[in-house]
C-alpha positions in Angstrom: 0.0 0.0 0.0 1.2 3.4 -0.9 2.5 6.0 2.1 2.8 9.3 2.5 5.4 10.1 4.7 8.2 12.0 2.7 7.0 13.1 -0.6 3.7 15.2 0.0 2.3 16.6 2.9 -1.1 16.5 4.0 -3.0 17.5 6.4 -4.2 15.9 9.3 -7.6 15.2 10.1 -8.9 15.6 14.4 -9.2 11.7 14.8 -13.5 11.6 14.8 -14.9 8.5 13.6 -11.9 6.4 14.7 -13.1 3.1 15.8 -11.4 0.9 18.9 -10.3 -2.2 18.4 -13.3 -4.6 18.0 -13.6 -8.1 20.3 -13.2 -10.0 17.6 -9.9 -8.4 16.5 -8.9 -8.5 20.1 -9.4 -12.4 20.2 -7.7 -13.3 17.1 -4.6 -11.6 18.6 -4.8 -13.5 21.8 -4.9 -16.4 19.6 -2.3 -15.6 17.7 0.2 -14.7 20.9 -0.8 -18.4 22.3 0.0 -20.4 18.9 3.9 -18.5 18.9 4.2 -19.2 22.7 3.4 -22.8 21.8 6.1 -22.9 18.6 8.5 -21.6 20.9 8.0 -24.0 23.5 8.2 -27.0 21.0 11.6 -25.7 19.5 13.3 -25.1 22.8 12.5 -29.1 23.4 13.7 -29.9 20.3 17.0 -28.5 20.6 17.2 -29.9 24.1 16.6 -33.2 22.9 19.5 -32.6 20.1 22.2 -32.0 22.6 21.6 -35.0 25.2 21.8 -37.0 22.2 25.0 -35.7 21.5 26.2 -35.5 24.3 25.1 -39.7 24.8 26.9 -40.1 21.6 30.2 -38.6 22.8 30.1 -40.2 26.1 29.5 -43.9 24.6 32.4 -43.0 22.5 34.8 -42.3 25.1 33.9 -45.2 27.7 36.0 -47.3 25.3 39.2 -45.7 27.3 37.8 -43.7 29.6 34.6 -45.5 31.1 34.4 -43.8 34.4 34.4 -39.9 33.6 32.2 -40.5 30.1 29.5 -43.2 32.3 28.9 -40.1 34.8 27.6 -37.8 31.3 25.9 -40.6 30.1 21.5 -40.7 30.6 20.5 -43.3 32.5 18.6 -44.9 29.4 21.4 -45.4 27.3 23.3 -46.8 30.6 20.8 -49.6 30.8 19.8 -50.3 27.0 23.9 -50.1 26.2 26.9 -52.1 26.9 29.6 -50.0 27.6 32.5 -49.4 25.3 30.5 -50.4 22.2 31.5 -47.8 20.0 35.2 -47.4 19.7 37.1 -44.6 17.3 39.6 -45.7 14.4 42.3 -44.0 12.5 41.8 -44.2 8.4 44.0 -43.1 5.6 41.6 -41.3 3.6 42.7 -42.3 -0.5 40.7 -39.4 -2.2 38.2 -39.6 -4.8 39.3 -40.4 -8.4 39.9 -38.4 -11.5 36.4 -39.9 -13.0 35.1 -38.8 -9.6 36.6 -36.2 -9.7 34.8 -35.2 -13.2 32.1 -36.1 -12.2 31.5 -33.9 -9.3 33.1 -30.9 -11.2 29.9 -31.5 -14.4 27.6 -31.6 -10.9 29.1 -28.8 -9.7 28.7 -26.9 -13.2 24.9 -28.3 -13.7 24.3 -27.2 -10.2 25.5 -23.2 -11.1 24.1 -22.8 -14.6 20.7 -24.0 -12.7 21.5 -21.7 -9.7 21.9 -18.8 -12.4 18.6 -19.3 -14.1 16.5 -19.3 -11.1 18.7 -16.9 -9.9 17.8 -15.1 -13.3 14.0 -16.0 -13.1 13.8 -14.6 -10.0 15.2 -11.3 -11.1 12.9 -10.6 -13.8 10.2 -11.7 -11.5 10.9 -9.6 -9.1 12.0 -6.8 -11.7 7.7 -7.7 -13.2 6.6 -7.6 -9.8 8.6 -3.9 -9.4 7.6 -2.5 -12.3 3.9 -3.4 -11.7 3.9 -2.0 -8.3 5.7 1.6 -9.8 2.8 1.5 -12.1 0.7 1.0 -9.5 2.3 3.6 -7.5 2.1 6.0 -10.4 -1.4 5.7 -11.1 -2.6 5.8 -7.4 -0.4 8.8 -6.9 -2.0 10.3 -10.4 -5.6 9.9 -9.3 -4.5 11.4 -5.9 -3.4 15.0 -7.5 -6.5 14.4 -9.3 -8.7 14.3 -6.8 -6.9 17.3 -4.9 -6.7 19.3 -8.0 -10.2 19.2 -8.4 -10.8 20.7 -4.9 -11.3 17.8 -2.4 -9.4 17.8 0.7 -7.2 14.6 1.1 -5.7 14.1 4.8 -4.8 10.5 6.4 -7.0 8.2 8.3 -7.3 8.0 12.0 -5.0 5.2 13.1 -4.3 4.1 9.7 -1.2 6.4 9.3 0.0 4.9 5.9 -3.7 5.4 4.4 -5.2 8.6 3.0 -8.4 9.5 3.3 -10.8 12.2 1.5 -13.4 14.2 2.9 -16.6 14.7 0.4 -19.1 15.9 3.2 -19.9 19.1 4.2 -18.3 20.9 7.5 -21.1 22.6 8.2 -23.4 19.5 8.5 -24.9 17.8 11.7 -22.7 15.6 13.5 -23.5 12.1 11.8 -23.6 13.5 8.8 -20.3 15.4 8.7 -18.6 12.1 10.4 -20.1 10.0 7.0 -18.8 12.8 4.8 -14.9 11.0 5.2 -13.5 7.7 3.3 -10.7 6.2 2.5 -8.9 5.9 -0.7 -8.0 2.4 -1.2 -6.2 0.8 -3.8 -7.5 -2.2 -6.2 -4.8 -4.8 -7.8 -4.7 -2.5 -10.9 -3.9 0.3 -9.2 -8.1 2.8 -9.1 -8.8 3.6 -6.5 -12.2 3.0 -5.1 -14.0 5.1 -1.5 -14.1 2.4 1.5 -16.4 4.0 3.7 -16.5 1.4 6.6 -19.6 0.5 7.6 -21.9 2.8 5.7 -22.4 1.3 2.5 -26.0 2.1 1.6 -27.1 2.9 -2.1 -27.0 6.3 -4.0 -30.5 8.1 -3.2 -31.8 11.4 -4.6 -35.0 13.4 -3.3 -37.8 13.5 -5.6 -40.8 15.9 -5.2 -44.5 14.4 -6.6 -47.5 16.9 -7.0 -51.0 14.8 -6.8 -54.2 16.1 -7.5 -57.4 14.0 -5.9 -55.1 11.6 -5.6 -53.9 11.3 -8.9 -50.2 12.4 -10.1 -50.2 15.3 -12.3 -46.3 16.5 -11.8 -42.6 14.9 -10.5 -39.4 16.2 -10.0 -36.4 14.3 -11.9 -34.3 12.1 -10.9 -30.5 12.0 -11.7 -28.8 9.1 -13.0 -25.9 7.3 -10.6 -22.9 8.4 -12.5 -20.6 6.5 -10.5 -22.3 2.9 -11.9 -21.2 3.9 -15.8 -17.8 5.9 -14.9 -15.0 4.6 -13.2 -13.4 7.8 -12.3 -13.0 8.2 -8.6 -13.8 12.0 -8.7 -17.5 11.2 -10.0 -17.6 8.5 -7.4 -16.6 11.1 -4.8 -19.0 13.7 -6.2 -22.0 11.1 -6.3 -21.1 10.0 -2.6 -21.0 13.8 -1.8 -24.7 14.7 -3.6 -26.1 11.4 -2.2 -24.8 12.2 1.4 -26.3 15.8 0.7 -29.5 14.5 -0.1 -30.0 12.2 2.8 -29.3 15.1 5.4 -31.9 17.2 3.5 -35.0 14.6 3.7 -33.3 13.9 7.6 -33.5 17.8 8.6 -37.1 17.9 6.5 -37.8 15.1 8.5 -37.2 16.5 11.5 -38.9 19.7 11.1 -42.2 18.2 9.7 -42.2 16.2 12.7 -42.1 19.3 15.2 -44.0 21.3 13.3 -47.3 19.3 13.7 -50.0 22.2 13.5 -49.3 22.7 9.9 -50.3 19.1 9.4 -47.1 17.7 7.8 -47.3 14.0 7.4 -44.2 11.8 7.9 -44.1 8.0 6.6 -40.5 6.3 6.7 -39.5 7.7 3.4 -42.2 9.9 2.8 -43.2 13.2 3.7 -46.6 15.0 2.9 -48.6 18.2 3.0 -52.3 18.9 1.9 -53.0 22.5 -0.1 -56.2 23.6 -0.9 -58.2 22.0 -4.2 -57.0 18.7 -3.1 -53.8 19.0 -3.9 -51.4 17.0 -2.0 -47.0 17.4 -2.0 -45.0 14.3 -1.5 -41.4 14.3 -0.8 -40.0 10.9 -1.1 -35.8 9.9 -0.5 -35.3 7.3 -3.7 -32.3 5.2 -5.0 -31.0 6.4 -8.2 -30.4 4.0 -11.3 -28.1 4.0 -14.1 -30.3 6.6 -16.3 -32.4 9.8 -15.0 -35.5 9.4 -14.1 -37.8 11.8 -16.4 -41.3 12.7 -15.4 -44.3 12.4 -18.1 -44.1 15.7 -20.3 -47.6 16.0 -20.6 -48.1 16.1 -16.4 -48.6 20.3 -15.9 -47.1 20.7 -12.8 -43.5 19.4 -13.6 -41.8 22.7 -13.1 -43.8 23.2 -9.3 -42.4 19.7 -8.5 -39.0 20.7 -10.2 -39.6 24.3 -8.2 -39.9 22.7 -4.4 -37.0 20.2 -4.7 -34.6 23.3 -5.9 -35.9 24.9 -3.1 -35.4 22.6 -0.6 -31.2 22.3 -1.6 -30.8 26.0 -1.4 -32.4 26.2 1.6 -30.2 23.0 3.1 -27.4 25.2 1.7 -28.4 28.5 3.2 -29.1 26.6 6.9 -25.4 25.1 6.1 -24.1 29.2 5.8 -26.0 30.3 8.6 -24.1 27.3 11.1 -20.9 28.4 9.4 -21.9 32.2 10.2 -23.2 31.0 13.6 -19.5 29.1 14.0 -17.4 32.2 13.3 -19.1 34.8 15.6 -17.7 35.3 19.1 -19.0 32.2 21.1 -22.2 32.9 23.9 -21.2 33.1 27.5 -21.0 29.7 29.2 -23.7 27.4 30.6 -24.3 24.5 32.3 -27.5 24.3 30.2 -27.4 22.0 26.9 -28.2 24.5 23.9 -31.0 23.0 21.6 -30.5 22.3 17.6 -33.5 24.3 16.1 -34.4 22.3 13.1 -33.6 23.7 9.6 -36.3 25.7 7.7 -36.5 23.8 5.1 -40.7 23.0 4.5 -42.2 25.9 6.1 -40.6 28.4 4.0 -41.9 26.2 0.7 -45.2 25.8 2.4 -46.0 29.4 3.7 -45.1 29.7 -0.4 -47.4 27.6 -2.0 -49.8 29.3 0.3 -49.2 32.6 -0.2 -49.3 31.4 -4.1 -52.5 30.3 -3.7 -54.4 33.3 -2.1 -53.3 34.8 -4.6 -54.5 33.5 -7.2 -57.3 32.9 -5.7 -58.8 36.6 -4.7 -57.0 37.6 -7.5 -59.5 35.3 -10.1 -62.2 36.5 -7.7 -61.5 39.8 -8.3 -61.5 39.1 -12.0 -64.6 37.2 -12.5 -66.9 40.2 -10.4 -65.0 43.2 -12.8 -65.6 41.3 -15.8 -69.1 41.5 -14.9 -69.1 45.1 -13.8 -67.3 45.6 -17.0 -70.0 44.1 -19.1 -72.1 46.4 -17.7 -70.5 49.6 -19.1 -68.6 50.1 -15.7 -65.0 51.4 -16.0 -63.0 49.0 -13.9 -59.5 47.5 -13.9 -57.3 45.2 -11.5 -53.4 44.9 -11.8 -51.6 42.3 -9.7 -48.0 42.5 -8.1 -47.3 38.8 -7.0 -44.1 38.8 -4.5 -43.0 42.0 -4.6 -39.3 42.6 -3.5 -38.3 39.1 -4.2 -36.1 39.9 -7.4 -32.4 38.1 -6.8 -30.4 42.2 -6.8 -28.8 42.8 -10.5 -25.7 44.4 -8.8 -24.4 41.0 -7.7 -20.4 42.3 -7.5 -17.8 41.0 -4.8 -19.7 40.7 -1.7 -22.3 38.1 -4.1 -22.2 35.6 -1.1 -23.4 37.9 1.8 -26.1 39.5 -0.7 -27.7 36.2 -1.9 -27.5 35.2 1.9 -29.5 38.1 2.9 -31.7 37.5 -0.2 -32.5 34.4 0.9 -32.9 35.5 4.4 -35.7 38.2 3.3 -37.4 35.7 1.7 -37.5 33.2 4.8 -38.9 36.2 6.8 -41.8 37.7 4.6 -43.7 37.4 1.3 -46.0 40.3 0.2 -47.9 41.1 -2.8 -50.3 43.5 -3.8 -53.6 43.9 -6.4 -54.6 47.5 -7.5 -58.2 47.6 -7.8 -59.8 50.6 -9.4 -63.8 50.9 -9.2 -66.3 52.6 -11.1 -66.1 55.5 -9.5 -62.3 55.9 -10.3 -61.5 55.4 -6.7 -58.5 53.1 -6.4 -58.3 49.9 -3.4 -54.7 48.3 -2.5 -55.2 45.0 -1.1 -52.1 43.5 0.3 -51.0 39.8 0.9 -48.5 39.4 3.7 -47.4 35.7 4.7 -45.1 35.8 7.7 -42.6 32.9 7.9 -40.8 33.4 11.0 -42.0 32.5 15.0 -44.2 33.1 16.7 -47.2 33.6 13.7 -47.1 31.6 10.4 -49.4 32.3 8.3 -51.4 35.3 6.0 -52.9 38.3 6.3 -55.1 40.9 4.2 -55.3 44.6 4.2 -57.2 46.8 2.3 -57.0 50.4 2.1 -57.7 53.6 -0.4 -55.3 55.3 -1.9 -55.7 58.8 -2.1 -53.2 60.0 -3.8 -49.7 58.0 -4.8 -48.3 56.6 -1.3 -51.3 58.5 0.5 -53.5 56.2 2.1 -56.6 55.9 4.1 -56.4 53.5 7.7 -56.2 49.9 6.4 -59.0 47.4 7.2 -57.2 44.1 8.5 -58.6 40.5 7.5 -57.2 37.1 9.0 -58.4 35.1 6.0 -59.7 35.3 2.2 -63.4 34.9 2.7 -63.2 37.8 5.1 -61.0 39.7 2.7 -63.9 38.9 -0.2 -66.9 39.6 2.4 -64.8 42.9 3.1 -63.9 44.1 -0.5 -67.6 42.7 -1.5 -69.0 45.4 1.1 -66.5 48.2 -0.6 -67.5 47.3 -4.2 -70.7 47.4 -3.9 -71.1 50.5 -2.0 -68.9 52.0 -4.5 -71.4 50.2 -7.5 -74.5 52.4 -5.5 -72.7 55.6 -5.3 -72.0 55.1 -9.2 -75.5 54.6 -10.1 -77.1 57.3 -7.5 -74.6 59.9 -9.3 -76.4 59.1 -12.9 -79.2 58.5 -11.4 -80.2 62.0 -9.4 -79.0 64.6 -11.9 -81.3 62.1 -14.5 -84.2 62.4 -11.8 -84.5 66.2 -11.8 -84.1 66.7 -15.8 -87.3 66.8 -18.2 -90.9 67.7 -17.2 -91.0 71.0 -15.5 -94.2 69.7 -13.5 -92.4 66.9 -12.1 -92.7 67.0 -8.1 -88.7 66.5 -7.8 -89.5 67.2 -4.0 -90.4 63.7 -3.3 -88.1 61.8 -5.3 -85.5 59.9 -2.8 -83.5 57.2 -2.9 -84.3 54.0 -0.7 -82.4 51.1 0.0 -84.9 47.7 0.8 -81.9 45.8 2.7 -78.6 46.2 4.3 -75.4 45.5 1.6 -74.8 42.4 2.3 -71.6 39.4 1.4 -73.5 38.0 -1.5 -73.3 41.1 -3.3 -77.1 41.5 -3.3 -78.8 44.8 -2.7 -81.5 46.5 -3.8 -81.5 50.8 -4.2 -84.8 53.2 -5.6 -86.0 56.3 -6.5 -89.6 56.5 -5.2 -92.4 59.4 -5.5 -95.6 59.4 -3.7 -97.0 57.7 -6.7 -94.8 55.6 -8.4 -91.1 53.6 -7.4 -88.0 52.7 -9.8 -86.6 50.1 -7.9 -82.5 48.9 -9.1 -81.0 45.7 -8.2 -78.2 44.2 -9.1 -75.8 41.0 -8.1 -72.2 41.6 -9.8 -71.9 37.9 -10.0 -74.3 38.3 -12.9 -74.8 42.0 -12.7 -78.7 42.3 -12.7 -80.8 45.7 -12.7 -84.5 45.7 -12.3 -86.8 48.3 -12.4 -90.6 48.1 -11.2 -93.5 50.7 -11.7 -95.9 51.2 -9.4 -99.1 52.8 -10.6 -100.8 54.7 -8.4 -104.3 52.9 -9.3 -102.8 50.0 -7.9 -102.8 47.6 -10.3 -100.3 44.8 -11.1 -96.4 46.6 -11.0 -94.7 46.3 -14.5 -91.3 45.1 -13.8 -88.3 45.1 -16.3 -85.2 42.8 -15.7 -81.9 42.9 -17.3 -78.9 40.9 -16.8 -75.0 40.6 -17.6 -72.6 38.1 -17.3 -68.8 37.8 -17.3 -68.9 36.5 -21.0 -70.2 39.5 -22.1 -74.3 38.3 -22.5 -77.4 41.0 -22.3 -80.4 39.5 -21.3 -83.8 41.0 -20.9 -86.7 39.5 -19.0 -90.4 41.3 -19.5 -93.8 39.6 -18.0 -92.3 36.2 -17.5 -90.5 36.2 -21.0 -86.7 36.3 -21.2 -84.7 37.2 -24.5 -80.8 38.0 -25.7 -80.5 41.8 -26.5 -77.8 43.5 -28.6 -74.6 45.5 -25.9 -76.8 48.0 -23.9 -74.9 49.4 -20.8 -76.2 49.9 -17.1 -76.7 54.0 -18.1 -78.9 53.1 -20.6 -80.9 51.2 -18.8 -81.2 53.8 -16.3 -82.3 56.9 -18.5 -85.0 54.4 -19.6 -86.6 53.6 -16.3 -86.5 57.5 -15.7 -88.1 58.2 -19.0 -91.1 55.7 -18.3 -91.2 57.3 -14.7 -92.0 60.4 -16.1 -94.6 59.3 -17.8 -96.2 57.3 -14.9 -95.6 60.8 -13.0 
């Protein structure tokens, strides 16, 4: 295995994660110390036995002239299994080998170096193949180690593996387990790649995925990236796939977390699910899912893709953004000292895309409201108009320069804090409403809030009427609109009343109003006389005006109806008979009730 003690320098890592030694390590080593006592033991006899042999054999060799001094050295078994002075030494004149002997042990002698040689030569070019593919080796583990370091990771040694390096892929700013799985080591294969040996956590490659249902059924999906490190065998893509795996599994752990304390907005948690109801019977789910070899597309046709595709962007930057805010959090002067344990607030991660999707919604919502009653006040001939400012102040700031980090920070900060938008509504009688949507993301209050006021004049505006919720923001502009539809008609309607006939008894013309306004829209306002009554009544839903003459004789009141919906349809109903009329606007309609008053009159 390759070290790193001389050439390069690396830094050290603080030793967390580092694992004692395990019982089972610890009894294969007691194990092991028992079998070399044994062998050590058992050769010790062994050359015990060796020298009383020898030392029988010299003494049975010198009782033949000596018998007393070599029988005291001699064991008692060979005493009794051995006469004495059985072995006796003789003098020989030693005649040398032959010249064919001679020959013979020199072509031995030769065989025996030329095959000496060629193992000796074998073993050299083995060694010299083994050598060469070990400095390959070498090479190439040291290659994909600047590799690695050139592309930014940061490589230290392994805790109490000093010969080993390590890299870290995680992210220092993470909780503790997941910072602690955010280190591997770099081990070597036979042919040299290295591969990540991250101990004992060796679960698959997983990816959060975002699914948008409707009444139960799926109408949008986030994508799911492929595993890059199954096709490639780079390290670096298996260290960045480890990296955005590991980042993903801390952000559905910290969503996790917070949907399970924040249990008044009705988060559901599931194992690997999480899920939240909107309104309409739409429902988000946030699942954790392994990846596979190619990316996971959702069905083009589904519409809301890009709100899937929306939320899980969402929930990374705001896993990032929680990651700057510890890092902030870590640099600043530390608190004063406490014997009290300081809690880990969980990360807003869902409540943030949920006060959103809410905010989104009332939105829309009053803001189609809106739409559909000034259509029909349009229809009518009323001059009405409604612009919409959805999230205002949320733009990312154009002049990004050198301090980019702390402004996208406080970017992101202003949009964790507050969301506000505005609609512009002008009425028929040119007087202009500003209804603002605030949604307040931070403790103690979640939720929205309407306010409606009048602007006078630019950023002059009257005290604001406060709603907690959008029916009472409807009931409240329905109240506004239609007092401001009344004053509309009763300024036609008077100066009309007091032109033509000269003997008209203007005196006791007045206007009346049959019922309170009401959240339906629904009212009814006259002109009466002593004699006769013009009665108008109108529901902007489908704007309606009516007009009834009394006679004074008392007979059966003629009443004339006319109505207009949002799509632009006139119609007229007369005695019980109702027909489509050409465009006729609410003035019209007006001067022609007056006209057969004053004929009645």
């Amino acid at each position: 295995m390759p070290t790193a003690d001389e050439d390069v320098e690396f830094q050290d890592v603080d030793g967390e994660g580092a694992m004692d030694e395990s019982p089972d390590d610890r009894e294969k080593r007691l194990e092991n110390l028992y079998k070399g006592r044994e062998e050590i033991l058992r050769q010790i006899d062994t050359a015990r036995n060796d020298a009383y042999s020898a030392l029988d054999f010299v003494s049975l060799l010198l009782t033949k002239h000596n018998s007393r001094q070599a029988e005291a050295s001699m064991s008692p078994f060979l005493k009794q299994n051995i006469p004495l002075g059985t072995l006796e030494p003789q003098k020989g004149r030693f005649a040398g080998p032959s010249a064919a002997e001679k020959r013979k042990i020199e072509l031995v002698s030769a065989g025996w170096k030329v095959e000496s040689l060629g193992s000796s030569a074998e073993h050299l070019l083995g060694a010299a193949s083994r050598l060469q593919k070990e400095a390959a080796r070498e090479s190439k583990y040291w290659e994909q180690v600047s590799r690695i370091r050139a592309k930014g990771w940061a490589v230290s040694r392994v805790p109490q593996e000093r010969h080993t390096l390590g890299v870290r892929f995680g992210f220092p700013e993470a909780s503790l387990s997941f910072r602690n799985k955010g280190f591997a080591a770099l081990r070597s294969k036979d042919d040299g790649d290295l591969y990540l040996d991250r101990g004992a956590y060796t679960s698959k490659h997983r990816s959060v995925k975002v699914t948008i249902l409707e009444n139960g059924r799926e109408i949008g999906a986030s994508s799911v990236p492929a595993d890059t490190s199954v096709k490639s065998e780079a390290i670096e893509d298996e260290i960045l796939q480890a990296r955005n795996s590991l980042f993903e599994e801390e952000l559905f752990h910290e969503a996790n977390r917070e949907a399970t304390s924040s249990a008044s907005l009705e988060f559901v948690t599931d194992r690997n699910l999480i899920s939240f109801a909107l309104k309409g019977g739409t429902e988000v789910q946030i699942r954790l899912v392994k990846l596979t070899q190619d990316v996971v597309e959702p069905a083009t046709q589904w519409p809301s893709n890009d709100l899937a595709e929306g939320i899980a962007l969402s929930l990374r930057i705001l896993l990032s953004h929680a990651h700057r805010k510890n890092h902030e959090r870590r640099t600043r002067p530390p608190p004063p000292l406490t014997t009290k344990q300081r809690p880990v607030p969980e990360y807003p991660l869902l409540r943030p895309v949920f006060a959103f999707l809410q905010h989104r919604e009332n939105v829309q919502d009053l803001d189609k409201w809106i739409t559909e009653q000034l259509k029909t006040l349009s229809a009518a001939g009323f001059v009405v108009s409604s612009t919409v400012k959805p999230f205002e102040g949320t733009e990312l700031p154009s002049d990004i320069g050198k301090d980019s980090q702390t402004t996208v920070t406080a970017w992101i900060d202003s949009l964790t804090a507050r969301l506000e938008s505005s609609i512009n509504i002008q009425l028929p009688s040119s007087r202009i409403l500003d209804v603002k949507i605030r949604s307040l993301l931070s403790p103690p209050i979640l939720g929205t809030e309407f306010t409606i006021s009048e602007v006078l004049w630019q950023s002059v505006r009257l005290p604001a009427s406060r709603q907690p919720a959008v029916a009472d923001c409807k009931n409240s502009l329905s109240q506004t609109i239609l007092q401001d539809v009344v004053s509309a008609i009763e300024s036609v309607v008077l100066p009309l009343s007091h032109t033509g006939s000269t003997t008209r008894d203007t005196s006791t013309l007045r206007w009346v109003s049959e019922r309170p306004f009401s959240s339906n829209f629904g009212a009814r306002v006259g002109l009466s006389s002593n004699k006769s009554q013009l009665q108008l009544q109108f529901s902007p839903s489908a704007f309606l005006l009516r007009y009834v003459l009394i006679s004074a004789d008392g007979r059966s009141p003629q009443s004339y109806t006319y109505v207009w919906t949002k799509d632009g349809q006139i119609m007229k109903e007369t005695g019980g008979k109702r027909e489509a009329i050409e465009h006729t606007s609410w003035k019209e309609i007006v001067e022609e009730s007056l006209t057969f008053l004053e004929k009645l009159l």
